[in-house]
C-alpha positions in Angstrom: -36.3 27.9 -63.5 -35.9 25.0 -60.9 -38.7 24.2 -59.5 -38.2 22.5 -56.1 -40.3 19.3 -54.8 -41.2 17.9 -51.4 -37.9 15.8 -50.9 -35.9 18.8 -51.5 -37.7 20.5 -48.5 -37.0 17.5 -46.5 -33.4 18.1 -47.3 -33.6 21.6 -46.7 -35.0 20.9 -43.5 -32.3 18.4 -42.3 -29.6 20.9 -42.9 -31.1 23.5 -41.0 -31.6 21.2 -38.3 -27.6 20.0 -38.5 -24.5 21.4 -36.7 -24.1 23.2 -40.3 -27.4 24.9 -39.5 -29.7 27.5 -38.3 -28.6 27.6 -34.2 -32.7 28.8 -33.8 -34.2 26.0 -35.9 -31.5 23.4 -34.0 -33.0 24.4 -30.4 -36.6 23.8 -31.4 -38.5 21.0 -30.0 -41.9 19.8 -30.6 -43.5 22.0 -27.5 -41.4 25.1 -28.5 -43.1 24.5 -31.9 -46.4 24.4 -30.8 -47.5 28.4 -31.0 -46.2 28.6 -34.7 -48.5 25.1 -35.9 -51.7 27.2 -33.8 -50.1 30.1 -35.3 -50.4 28.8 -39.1 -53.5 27.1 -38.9 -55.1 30.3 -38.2 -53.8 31.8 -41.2 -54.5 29.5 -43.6 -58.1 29.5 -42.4 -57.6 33.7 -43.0 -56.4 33.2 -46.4 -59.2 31.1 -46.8 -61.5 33.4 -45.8 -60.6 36.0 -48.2 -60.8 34.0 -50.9 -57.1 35.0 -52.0 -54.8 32.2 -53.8 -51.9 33.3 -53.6 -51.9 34.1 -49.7 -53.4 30.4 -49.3 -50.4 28.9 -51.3 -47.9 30.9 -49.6 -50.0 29.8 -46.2 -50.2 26.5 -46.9 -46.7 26.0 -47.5 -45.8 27.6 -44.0 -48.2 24.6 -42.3 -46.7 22.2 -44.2 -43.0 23.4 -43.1 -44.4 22.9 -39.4 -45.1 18.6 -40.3 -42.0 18.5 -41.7 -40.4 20.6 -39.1 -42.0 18.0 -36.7 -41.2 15.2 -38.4 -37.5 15.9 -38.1 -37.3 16.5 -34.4 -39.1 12.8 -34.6 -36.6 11.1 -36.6 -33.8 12.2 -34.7 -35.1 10.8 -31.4 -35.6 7.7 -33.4 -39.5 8.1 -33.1 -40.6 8.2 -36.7 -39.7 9.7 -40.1 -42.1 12.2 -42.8 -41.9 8.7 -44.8 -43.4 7.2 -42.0 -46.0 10.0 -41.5 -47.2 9.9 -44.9 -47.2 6.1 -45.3 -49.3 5.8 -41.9 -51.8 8.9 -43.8 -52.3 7.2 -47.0 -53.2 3.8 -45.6 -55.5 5.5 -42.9 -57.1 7.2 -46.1 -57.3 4.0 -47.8 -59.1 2.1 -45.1 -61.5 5.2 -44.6 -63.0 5.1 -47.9 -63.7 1.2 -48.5 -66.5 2.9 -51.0 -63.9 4.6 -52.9 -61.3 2.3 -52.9 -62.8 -1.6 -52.5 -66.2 -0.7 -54.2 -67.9 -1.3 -51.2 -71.8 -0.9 -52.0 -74.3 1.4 -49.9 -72.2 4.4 -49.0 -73.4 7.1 -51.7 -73.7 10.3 -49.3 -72.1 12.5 -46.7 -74.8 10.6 -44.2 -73.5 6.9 -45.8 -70.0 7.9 -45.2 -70.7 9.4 -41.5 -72.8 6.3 -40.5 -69.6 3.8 -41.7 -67.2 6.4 -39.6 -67.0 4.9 -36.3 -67.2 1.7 -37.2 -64.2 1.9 -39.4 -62.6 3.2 -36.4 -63.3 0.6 -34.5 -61.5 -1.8 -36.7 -58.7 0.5 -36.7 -58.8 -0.3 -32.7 -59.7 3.1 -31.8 -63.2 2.2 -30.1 -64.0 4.9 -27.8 -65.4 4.1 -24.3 -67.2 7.3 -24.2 -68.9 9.2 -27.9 -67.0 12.0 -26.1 -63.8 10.6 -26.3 -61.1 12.2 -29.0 -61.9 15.6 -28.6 -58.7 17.8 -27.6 -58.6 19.5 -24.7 -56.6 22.2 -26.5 -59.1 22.8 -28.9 -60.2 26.2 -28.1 -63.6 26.2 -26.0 -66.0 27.6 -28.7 -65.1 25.1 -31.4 -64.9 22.4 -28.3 -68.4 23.0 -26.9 -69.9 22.7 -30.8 -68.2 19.4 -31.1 -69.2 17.9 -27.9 -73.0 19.1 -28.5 -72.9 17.3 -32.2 -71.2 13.9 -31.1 -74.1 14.1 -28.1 -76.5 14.9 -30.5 -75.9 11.8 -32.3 -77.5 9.6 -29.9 -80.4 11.9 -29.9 -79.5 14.1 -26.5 -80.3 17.4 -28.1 -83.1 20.3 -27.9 -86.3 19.4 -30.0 -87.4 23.3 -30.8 -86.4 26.6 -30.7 -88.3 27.4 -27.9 -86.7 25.3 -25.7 -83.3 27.1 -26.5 -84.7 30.2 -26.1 -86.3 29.5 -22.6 -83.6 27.6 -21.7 -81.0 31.1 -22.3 -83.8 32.9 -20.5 -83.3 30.8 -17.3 -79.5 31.2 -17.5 -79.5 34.6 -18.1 -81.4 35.0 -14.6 -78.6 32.5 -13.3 -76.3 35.1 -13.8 -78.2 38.1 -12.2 -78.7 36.1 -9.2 -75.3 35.2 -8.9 -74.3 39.4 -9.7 -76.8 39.8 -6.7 -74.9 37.4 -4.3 -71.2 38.6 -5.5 -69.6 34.9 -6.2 -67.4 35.2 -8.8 -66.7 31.2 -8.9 -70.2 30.4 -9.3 -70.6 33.8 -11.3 -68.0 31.9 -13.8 -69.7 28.9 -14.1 -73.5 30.6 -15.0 -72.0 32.5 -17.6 -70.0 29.4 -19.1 -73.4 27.9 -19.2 -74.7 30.9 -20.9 -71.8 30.4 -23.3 -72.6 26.6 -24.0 -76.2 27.5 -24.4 -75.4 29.9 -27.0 -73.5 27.3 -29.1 -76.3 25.2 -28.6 -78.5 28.1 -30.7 -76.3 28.3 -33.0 -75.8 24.2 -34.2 -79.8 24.3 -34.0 -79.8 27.0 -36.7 -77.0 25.4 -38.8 -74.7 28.1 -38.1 -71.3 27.1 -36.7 -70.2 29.6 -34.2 -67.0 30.0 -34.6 -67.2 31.0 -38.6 -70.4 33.6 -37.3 -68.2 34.7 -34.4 -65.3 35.8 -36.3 -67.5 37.9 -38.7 -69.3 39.7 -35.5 -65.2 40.0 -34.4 -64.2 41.3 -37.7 -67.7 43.6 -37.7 -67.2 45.1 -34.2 -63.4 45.9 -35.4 -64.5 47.4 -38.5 -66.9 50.0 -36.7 -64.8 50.4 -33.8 -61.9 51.6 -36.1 -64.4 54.0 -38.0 -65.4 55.3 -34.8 -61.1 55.9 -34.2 -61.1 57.4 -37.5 -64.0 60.0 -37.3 -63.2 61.1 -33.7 -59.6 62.1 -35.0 -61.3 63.8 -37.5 -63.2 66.1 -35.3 -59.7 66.5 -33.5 -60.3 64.1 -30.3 -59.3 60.7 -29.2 -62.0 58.4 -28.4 -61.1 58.3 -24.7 -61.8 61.9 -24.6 -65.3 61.5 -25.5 -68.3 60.1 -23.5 -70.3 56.7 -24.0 -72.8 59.1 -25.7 -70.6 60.5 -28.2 -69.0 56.9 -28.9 -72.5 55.7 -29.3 -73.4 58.3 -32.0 -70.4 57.5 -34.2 -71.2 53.3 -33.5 -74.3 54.4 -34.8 -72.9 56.1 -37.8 -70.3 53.7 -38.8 -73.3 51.0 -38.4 -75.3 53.1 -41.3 -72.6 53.9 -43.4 -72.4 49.9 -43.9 -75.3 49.7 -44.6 -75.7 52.0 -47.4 -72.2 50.8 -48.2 -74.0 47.0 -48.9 -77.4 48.5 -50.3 -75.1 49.5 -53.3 -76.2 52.9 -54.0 
């Protein structure tokens, strides 16, 4: 059985992309593109997640369509070619790891190899005038505010304790009820951003990234809220028929089923 290779995907993709080709794939341009790449990453980080191979191979291949995909649309308006792309990759990987591949002495750890980062960069030309500098905008804002609060924490602007966190959320959280109070919604906005920020701040204290515990409280409200869907058909009703009361009794039940579900009894 053949089995096909990474220049036979090129080709693939530069028929489909020719007048002898797919009329959707033809009309695509890099921003049309841009939902599917989101799109794909997401996935993969789901296969991930459940540990499962075969969804991660099949996952992985769909991300890597979307750099060839990309790469095409480049060549054709004579910007630059997957050849290009990976040639630019392998000498950026190169350069990165001078301890890997020049034997350069004194960069042994993760902490080596993070200290010798920037600087590499900065030979590279890429000197930032800000430690801020390089994080996307379109990064979405969870992962964003975690990233800006680790670059600033580099330079030793960061909380020095717990309690300071937790005081600090205390005084935001009266932000916002004083805001409630007054009824502006624009300033009601920007106290509960701050709550928001605050909370990521908690989090990288702890050592737990917020976006990996987030999606499990996501994934643990969706659970329980579809158990509660479940039981109330069950008893012959639709959830919006009951009251909070009644909702909160099943939450409550679908909260201790899990747990005696994980006690493994």
């Amino acid at each position: 059985m053949k089995r096909y290779t990474f220049e036979d995907l090129v080709k693939v993709m530069e028929k489909l992309r020719s007048k002898e080709g797919c009329p959707w794939d033809r009309e695509q341009t890099h921003k049309s593109l841009l939902p599917y790449l989101i799109e794909e990453c997401y996935e993969v980080v789901d296969a991930i997640e459940k540990g499962d191979d075969e969804e991660l191979k099949e996952e992985l291949g769909d991300l890597l369509l979307q750099v060839v995909f990309h790469s095409q649309i480049a060549k054709e308006r004579g910007a630059f070619t997957i050849e290009e792309v990976i040639d630019s990759l392998v000498k950026k990987l190169i350069f990165r790891h001078p301890h890997v591949f020049k034997g350069k002495e004194g960069v042994e750890t993760p902490e080596d190899v993070s200290r010798e980062w920037e600087k590499l960069k900065e030979k590279e030309g890429k000197k930032r005038e800000s430690l801020l500098d390089g994080i996307p905008f379109s990064m979405p804002s969870l992962d964003r505010a975690y990233k800006l609060q680790k670059r600033a924490e580099k330079v030793g602007f960061d909380w020095k304790d717990f309690k300071g966190i937790k005081e600090k959320i205390t005084e935001e959280l009266k932000e916002i009820e004083s805001e409630v109070e007054k009824g502006n919604r624009e300033k009601l906005e920007e106290e509960v951003g701050d709550l928001l920020f605050m909370a990521v701040n908690l989090a990288r204290f702890l050592k737990v990234h917020p976006e990996v515990a987030l999606r499990k409280a996501n994934e643990k409200f969706e659970r329980r809220f579809k158990y509660m869907e479940k039981r109330a058909r069950e008893e012959g009703k639709e959830l919006k028929e009951m009251d909070i009361n009644e909702m909160e009794e099943l939450w409550q039940e679908a909260k201790e089923r899990e747990k005696y579900n994980n006690s493994g009894l």
